[in-house]
C-alpha positions in Angstrom: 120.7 65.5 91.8 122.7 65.2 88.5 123.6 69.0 88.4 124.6 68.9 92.8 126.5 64.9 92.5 129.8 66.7 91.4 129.7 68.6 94.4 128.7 65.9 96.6 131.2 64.0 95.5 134.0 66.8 96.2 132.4 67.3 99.5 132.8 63.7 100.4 136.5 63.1 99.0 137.2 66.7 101.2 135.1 66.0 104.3 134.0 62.3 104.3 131.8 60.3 103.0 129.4 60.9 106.1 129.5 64.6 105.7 128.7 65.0 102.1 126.8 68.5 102.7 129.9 69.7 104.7 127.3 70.7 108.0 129.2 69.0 110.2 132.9 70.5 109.5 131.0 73.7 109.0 129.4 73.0 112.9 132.5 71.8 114.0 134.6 74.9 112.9 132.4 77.7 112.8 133.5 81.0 114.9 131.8 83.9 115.7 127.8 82.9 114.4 125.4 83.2 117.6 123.4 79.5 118.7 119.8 79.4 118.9 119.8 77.9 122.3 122.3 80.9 123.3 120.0 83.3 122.1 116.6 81.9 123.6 118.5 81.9 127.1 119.4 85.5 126.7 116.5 87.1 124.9 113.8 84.3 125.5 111.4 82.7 122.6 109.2 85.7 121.7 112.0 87.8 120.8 113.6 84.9 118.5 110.1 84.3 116.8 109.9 88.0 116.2 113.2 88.3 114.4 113.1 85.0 112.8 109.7 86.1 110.9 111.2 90.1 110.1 114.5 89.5 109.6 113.3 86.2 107.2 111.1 88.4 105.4 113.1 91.5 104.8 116.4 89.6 103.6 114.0 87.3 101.2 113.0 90.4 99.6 115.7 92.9 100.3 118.9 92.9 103.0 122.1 93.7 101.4 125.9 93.7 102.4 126.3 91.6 104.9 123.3 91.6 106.3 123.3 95.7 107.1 122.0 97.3 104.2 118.8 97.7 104.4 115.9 99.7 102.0 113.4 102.1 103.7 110.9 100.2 105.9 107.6 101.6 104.1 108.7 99.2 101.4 108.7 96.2 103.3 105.5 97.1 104.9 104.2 97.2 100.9 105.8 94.0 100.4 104.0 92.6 103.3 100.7 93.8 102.2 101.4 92.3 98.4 102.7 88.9 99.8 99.3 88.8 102.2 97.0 89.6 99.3 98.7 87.0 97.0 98.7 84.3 100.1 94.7 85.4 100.0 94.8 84.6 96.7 95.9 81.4 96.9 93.6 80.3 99.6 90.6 81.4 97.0 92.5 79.6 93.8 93.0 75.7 96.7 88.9 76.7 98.0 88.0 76.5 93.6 89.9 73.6 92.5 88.3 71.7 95.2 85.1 71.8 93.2 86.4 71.6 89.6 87.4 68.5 87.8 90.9 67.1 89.3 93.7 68.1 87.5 96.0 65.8 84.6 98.6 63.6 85.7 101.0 65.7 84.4 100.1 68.6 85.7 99.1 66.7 89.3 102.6 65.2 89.2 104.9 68.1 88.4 102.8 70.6 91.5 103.9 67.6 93.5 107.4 68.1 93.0 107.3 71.8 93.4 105.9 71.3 96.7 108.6 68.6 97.8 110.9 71.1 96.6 109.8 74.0 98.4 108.8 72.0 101.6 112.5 70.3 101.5 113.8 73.9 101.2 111.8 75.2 103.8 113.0 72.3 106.8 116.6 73.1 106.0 116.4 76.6 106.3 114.6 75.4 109.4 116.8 73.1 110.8 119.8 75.1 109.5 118.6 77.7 112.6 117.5 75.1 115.1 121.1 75.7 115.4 122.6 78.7 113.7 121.0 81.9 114.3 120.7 82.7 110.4 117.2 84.6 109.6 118.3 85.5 105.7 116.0 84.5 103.6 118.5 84.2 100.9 118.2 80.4 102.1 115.0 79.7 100.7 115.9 80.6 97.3 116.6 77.7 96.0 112.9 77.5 95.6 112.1 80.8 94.1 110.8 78.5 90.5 108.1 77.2 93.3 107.9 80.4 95.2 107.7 82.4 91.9 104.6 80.1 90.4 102.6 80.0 93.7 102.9 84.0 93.7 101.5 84.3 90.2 99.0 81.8 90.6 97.6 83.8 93.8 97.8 87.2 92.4 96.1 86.0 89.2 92.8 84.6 91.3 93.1 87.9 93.4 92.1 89.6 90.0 88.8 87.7 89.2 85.8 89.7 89.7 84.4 87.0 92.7 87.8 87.1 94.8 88.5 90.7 94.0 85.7 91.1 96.3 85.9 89.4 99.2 89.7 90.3 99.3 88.5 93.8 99.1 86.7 93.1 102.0 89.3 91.7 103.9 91.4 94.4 103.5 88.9 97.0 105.0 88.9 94.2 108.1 92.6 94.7 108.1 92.9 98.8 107.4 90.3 98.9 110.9 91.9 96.7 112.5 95.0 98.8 112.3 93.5 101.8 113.3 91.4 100.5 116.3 95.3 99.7 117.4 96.4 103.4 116.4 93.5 104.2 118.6 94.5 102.1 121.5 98.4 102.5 121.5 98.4 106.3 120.4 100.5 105.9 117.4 98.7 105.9 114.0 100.2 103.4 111.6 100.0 105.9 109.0 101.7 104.8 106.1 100.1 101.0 106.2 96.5 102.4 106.7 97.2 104.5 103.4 98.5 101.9 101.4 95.7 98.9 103.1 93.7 101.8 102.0 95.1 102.0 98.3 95.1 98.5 98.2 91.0 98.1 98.8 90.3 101.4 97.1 92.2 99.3 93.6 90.5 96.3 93.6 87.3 97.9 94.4 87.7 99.6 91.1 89.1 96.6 89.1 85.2 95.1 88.2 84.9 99.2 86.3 87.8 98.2 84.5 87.9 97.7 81.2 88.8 93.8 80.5 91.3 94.8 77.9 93.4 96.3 80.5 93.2 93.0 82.8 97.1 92.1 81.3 98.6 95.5 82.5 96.9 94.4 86.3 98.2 91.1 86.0 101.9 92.9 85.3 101.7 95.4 87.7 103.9 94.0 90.7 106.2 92.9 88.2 107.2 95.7 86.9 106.6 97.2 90.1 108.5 94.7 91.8 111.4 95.4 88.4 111.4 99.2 89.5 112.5 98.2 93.1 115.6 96.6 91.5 116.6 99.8 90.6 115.7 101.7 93.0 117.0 99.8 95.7 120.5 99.4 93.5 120.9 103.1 93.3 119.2 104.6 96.1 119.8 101.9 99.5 123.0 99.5 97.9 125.6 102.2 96.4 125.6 105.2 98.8 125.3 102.4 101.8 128.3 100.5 100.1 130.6 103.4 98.8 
């Protein structure tokens, strides 16, 4: 609050004092940027729920220029796989601490706050496009110190012998799954069955592992997720932008 009150305070000398976010001038001037209830009418819900879940989840990760630069789409699908592995992860780390001892006030008192902060930063970008159509996940950054913590905290459970498992196991469900639908539709998701595949055949192998290589795991999609900086910098941003 400290850090934002200068701006609120600009906001409200510039705007009024009703309007200290500067939505309302912004709704009230805005040309150009597509309603939702002009795009439901046109294209109907299922097609706004599908692009409001892709579109969210590429431009969190990776949409660049002005929303046209994209990076090639067997990355996201890698991305997706990572982020439903850690989500997995996560639901095995909330099942544990259910029977452990409760946490430290402290502690207790600053998760709190990171979940206020990333569930106040998930309504606005909400509300923001119960009226705007604007699926870039850029919006949710604000909470990336929340974001960032939950992901660690999910891939670091995925890696413990007793989740490793059962995750393991839930991605042969999934690798299946996708190809009973390559079966029925006639198009084999190739590239996702190979890497569900790679995914199950790792942490299959992790409890052969020897423990003292359990840090390099633990950094993997980091610097993985460091090498994609690059990558995406040289190979999708500057040829697309030049």
């Amino acid at each position: 609050m400290l850090v934002a009150l200068p701006w609120y305070l600009r906001n409200g000398a510039t705007y009024g004092w009703s309007d200290i976010t500067g939505l309302r001038w912004h709704d009230a001037v805005v040309l150009g940027q597509p309603r939702t209830g002009e795009w439901i009418l046109r294209s109907g819900w299922v097609d706004f729920l599908r692009r409001f879940a892709e579109f969210s989840f590429k431009s969190f990760w990776g949409v660049f220029g002005w929303m046209g630069v994209f990076v090639d789409n067997r990355i996201y699908q890698a991305l997706a796989l990572l982020s439903g592995v850690v989500v997995a992860g996560l639901v095995a780390l909330l099942v544990r601490r259910r029977r452990l001892p409760s946490l430290p006030g402290p502690q207790h008192r600053q998760l709190v706050l990171l979940g206020i902060w990333a569930g106040w930063t998930a309504l606005q970008y909400l509300g923001y496009n119960l009226a705007f159509v604007q699926h870039q996940g850029r919006y949710l950054f604000p909470a990336l110190i929340p974001i960032g913590l939950a992901f660690v905290l999910g891939w670091r459970e995925v890696l413990r012998p007793g989740v490793s498992r059962w995750v393991t196991a839930l991605l042969v469900l999934v690798g299946l799954s996708l190809a009973l639908l390559g079966l029925v539709w006639g198009d084999w998701p190739t590239w996702p069955l190979l890497m569900v595949a790679a995914g199950a055949a790792g942490l299959f192998l992790r409890r052969w592992l020897p423990r003292r290589l359990d840090g390099l795991l633990f950094a993997l999609p980091f610097i993985g997720l460091a090498v994609l900086d690059l990558v995406s910098l040289f190979v999708f941003i500057v040829p697309a932008l030049s």
